[in-house]
C-alpha positions in Angstrom: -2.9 -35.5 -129.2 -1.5 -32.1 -131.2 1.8 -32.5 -132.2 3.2 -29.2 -130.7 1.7 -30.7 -127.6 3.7 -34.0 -127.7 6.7 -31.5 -128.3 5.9 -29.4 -125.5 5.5 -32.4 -123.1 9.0 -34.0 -124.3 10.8 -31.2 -123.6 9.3 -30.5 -120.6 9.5 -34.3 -119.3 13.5 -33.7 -121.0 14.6 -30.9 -118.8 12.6 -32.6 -115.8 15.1 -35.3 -116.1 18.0 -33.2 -116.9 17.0 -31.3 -113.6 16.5 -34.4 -111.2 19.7 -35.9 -112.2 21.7 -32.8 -111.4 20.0 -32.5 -108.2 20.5 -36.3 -107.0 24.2 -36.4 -108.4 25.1 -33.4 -106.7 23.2 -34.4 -103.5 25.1 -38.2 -103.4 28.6 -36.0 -104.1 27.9 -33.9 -100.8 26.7 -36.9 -99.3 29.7 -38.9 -99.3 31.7 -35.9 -99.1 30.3 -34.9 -95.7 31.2 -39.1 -94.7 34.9 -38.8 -95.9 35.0 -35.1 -93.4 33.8 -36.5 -90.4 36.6 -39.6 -91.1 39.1 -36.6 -91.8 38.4 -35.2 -88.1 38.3 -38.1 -86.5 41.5 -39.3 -87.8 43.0 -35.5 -87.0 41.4 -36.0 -83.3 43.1 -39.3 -82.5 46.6 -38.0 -84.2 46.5 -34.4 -82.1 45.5 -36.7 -78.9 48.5 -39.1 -79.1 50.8 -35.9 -80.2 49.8 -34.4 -76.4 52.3 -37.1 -75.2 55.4 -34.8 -76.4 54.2 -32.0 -73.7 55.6 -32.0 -70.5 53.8 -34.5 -68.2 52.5 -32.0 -65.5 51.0 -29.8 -68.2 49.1 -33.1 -70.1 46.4 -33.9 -67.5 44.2 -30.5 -67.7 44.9 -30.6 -71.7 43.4 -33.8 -71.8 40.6 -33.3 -70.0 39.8 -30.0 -72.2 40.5 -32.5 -75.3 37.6 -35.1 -74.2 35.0 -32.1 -73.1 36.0 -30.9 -77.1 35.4 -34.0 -78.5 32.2 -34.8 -76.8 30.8 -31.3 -77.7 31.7 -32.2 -81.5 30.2 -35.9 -81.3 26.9 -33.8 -79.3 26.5 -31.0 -82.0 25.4 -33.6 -84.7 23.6 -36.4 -82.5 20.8 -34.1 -81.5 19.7 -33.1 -84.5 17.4 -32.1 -86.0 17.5 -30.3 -82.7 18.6 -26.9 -84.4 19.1 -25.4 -81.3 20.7 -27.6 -79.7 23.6 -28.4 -82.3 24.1 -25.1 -81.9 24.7 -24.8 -78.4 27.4 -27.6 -79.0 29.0 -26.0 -81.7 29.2 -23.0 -79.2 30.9 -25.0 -76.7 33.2 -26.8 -78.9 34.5 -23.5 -80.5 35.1 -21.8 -77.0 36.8 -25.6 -75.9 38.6 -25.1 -79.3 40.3 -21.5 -77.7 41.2 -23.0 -74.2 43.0 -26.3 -76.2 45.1 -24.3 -77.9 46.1 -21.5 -75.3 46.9 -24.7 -72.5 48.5 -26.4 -75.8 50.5 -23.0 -76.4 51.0 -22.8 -72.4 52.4 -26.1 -72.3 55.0 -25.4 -75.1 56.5 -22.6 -73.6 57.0 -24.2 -70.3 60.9 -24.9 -69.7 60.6 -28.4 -69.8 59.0 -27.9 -72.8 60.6 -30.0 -76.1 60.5 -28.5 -79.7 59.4 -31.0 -81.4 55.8 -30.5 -79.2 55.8 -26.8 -80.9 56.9 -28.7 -84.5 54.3 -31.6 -84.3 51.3 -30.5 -82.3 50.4 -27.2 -82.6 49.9 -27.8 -86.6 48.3 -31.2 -85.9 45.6 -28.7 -83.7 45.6 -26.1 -86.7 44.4 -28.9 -88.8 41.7 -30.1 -86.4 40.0 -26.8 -86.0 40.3 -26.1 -89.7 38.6 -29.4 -90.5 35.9 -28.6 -87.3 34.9 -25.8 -89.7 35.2 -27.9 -92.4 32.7 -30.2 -91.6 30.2 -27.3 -90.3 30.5 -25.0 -93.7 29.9 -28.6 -95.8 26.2 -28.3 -93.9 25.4 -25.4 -94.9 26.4 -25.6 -98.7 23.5 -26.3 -100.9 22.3 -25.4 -103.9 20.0 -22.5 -104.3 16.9 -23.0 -103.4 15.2 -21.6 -106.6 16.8 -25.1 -107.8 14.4 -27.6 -105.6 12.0 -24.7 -106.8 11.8 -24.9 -110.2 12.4 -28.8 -109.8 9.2 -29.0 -108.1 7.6 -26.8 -110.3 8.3 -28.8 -113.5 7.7 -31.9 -111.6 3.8 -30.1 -111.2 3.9 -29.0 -114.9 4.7 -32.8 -115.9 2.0 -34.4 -113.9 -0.2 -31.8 -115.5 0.9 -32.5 -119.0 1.1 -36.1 -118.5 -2.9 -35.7 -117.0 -3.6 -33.6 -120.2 -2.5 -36.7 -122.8 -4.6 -39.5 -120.7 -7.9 -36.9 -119.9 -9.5 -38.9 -122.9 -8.2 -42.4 -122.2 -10.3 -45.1 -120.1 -9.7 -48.1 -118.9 -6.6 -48.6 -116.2 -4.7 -45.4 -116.8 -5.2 -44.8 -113.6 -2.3 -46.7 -112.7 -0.2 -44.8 -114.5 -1.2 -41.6 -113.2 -0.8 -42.6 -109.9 2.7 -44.7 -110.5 3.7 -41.5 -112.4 2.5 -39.2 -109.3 4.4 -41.8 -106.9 7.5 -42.4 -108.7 8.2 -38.4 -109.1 7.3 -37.3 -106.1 9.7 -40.0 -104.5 12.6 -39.5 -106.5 11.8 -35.3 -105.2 11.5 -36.7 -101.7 15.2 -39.1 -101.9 17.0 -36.1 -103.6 15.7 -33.8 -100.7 16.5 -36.6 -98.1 20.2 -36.9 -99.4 20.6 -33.7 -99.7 19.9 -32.9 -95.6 20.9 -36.4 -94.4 21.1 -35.1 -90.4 17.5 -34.1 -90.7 15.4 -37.3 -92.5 14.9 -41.2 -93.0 18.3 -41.3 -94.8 21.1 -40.2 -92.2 25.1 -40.4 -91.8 24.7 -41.4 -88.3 26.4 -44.7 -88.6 29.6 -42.9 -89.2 29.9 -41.1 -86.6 30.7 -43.8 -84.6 34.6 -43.3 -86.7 34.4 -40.4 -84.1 33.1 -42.6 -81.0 36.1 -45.4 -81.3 38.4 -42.3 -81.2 36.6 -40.8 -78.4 36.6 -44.2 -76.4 40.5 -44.4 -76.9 41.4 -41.3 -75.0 42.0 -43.2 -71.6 
């Protein structure tokens, strides 16, 4: 082998591992930090549901039932995917049940019965849920550029090509390694892209959503 090929395949096989742990640290960061936002809203649910108890008690029945349609649109938006349309549909309902909370919430206030401490407690407690709603809807759509998976794909081709290059003369079992080096990167490609769209592949946040289900099955 040349020696400005052995340079050009270590810095190729360099910034190929530069690259692919950049992707997969960045991918686990949104990963967990899309697990800690859909605890976030769940605990923000649950407090704004047990604040509705400061609001008169004739204006709490219709609230309530407007919270639970709310929540169940939020816990449907994210089971059905990878439905696309779907989740959408949902998301639809849940922001159009996020108007009609807080206009029977503000309602409710203003009633004469009404205490302050409702206005004081709840109607920021409902802030906060929305805000974290969006929250956890931008946090899907955040990813890197995809020029990124791109040119990680690319070099990942380049390597294998280099790496074939340097054993095109060798005999024997270096088949295995062509076929372990084949496997191994185009794994590692796969995990980073499963990780990075956890709603849509093998490796899913599911299981946490059911954070969201206990609170869901609390509002009696």
């Amino acid at each position: 082998m040349q020696p400005n090929v052995g340079s050009l395949e270590a810095a190729v096989f360099a910034l190929l591992g530069l690259l692919i742990a950049f992707t997969f640290s960045g991918a686990l960061q949104r990963f967990d930090s899309r697990r800690v936002q859909v605890v976030q809203e769940a605990n923000s649910i649950g407090t704004a549901w047990s604040h509705l108890s400061l609001l008169p008690a004739a204006a709490q029945p219709k609230l309530r039932d407007t919270f639970r349609a709310y929540v169940d649109a939020r816990i449907a938006a994210y089971r059905v995917l990878p439905d696309i349309e779907g989740a959408k549909a949902a998301l639809s309902l849940a922001k159009e049940l996020q108007g009609e909370i807080w206009e029977q919430a503000v309602a409710a206030t203003q009633r004469k019965d009404a205490t302050q401490a409702a206005t004081i407690v709840l109607m920021p407690q409902l802030q906060d849920m929305f805000s974290l709603a969006t929250a956890r809807l931008a946090a899907t759509q955040i990813h890197p550029p995809t020029v990124i998976y791109e040119m990680l794909i690319a070099l990942a081709l380049v390597a294998a090509l280099l790496a074939g290059y340097q054993a095109a003369g060798e005999r024997g079992y270096d088949w295995i390694h062509k076929i372990a080096f084949a496997g191994i990167v185009s794994a590692t490609v796969y995990l980073i892209l499963d990780i990075e769209y956890p709603r849509l592949g093998f490796i899913r946040i599911d299981a946490i959503d059911k954070v969201l289900l206990d609170v869901r099955a609390g509002m009696k």
